[in-house]
C-alpha positions in Angstrom: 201.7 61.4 -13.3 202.4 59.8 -16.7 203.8 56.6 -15.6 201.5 54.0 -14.7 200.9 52.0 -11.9 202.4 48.9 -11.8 200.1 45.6 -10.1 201.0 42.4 -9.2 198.4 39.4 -8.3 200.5 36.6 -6.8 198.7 33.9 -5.8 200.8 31.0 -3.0 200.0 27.4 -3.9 200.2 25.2 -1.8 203.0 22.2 -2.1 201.3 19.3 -3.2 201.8 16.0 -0.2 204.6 13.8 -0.2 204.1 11.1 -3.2 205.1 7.8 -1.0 206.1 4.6 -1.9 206.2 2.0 0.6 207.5 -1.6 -1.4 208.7 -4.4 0.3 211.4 -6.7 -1.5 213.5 -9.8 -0.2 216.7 -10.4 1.0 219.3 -10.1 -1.7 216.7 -8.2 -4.2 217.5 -5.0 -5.6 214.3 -2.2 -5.8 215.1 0.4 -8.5 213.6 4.3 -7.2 214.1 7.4 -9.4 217.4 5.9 -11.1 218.9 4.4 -7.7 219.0 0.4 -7.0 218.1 0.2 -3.4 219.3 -3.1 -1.7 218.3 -2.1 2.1 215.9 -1.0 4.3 214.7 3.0 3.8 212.7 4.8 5.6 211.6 8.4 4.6 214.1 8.1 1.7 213.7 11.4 0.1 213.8 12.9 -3.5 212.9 16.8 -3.7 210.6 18.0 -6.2 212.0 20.2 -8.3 210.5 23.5 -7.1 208.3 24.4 -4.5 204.8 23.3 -6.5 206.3 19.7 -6.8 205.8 17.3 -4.7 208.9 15.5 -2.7 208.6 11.4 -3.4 209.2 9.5 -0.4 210.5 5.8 -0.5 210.0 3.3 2.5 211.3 -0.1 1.5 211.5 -2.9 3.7 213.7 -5.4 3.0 212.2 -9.1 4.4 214.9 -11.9 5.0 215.0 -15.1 3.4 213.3 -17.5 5.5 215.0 -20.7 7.6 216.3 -23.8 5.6 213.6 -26.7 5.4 215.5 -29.7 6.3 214.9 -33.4 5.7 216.6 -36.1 7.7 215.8 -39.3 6.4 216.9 -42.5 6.7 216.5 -45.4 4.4 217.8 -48.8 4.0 220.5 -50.2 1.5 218.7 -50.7 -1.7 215.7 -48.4 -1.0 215.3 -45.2 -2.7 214.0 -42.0 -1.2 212.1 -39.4 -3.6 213.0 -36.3 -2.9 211.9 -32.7 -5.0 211.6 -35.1 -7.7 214.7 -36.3 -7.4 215.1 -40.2 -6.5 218.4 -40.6 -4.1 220.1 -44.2 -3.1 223.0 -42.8 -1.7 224.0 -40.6 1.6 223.6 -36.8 1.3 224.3 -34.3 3.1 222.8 -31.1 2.6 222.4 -31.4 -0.9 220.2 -28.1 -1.9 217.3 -27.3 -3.6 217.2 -23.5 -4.0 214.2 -21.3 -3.5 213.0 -19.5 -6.1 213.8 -16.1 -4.8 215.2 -14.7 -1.4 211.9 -14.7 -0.2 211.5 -18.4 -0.5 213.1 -20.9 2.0 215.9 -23.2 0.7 215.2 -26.8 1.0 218.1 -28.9 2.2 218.2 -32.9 2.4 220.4 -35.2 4.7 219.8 -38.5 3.6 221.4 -42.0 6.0 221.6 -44.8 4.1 222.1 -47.5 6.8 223.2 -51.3 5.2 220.9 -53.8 5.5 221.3 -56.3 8.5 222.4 -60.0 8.0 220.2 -62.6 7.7 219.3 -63.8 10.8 219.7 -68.0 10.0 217.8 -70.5 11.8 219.1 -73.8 11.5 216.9 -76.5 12.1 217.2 -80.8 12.1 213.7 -82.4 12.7 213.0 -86.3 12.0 211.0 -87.5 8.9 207.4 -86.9 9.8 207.4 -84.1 13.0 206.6 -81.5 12.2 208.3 -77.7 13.2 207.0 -74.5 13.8 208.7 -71.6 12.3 207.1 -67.9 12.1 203.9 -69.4 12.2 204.2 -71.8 9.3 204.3 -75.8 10.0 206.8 -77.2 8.2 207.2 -81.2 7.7 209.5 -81.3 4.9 213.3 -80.2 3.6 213.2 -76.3 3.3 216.4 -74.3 2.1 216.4 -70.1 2.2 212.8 -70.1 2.6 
């Protein structure tokens, strides 16, 4: 009857919720999670908290892919220049690139026809001193030459 009574008051807490992160990154980012580099799609990901009064952390990353190519076909004629991004172009190309500024961004892509200028078409034309001839609309009563 000397020894005394031992007691215990334990109280159960509940586990705190799931801490969750849902992030979305593009195509060809990485998405860095409690020291891990995450490249592709998670879903319910999880890291355990350390004991039982800790919540667990819960990643859900999406991963979105890098959109379509924008292409430009254009055509322009010999000697003309085409303005492209900034850029002025004389010459073919064919799909030169203009990046996008992240994987989430659509690539821009030019093909550019140069087609050569057509000959001259030449119209040659005798008339006698004083008539008088017609020619795209213009009357013409004298000597012309590469008018």
């Amino acid at each position: 009857g000397c020894t005394a009574d031992q007691v215990l008051n334990l109280t159960v807490t509940p586990k705190p919720a799931d801490i969750v992160t849902n992030q979305t990154i593009c195509s060809g980012a990485t998405f860095t999670w409690n020291g891990t580099d995450y490249t592709t799609n998670q879903t319910g990901t999880r890291f355990p908290g350390a004991d039982g009064c800790t919540a667990d952390q819960v990643l859900n990353l999406t991963v979105t892919p890098k959109p379509a190519d924008i292409v430009t076909n254009q055509t322009i004629c010999s000697g003309a220049t085409f303005t492209w991004n900034g850029t002025d172009y004389t010459t073919n190309q064919t799909g030169t690139r203009f990046p996008g500024a992240d994987g989430c961004t659509a690539d821009q892509v030019l093909n550019l026809t140069v087609t050569p200028k057509p000959a001259d078409i030449v119209t040659n034309q005798t008339i006698c001193s004083g008539a008088t001839f017609t020619w795209n609309g213009t009357d013409y009563t004298t000597n012309q030459t590469g008018t």
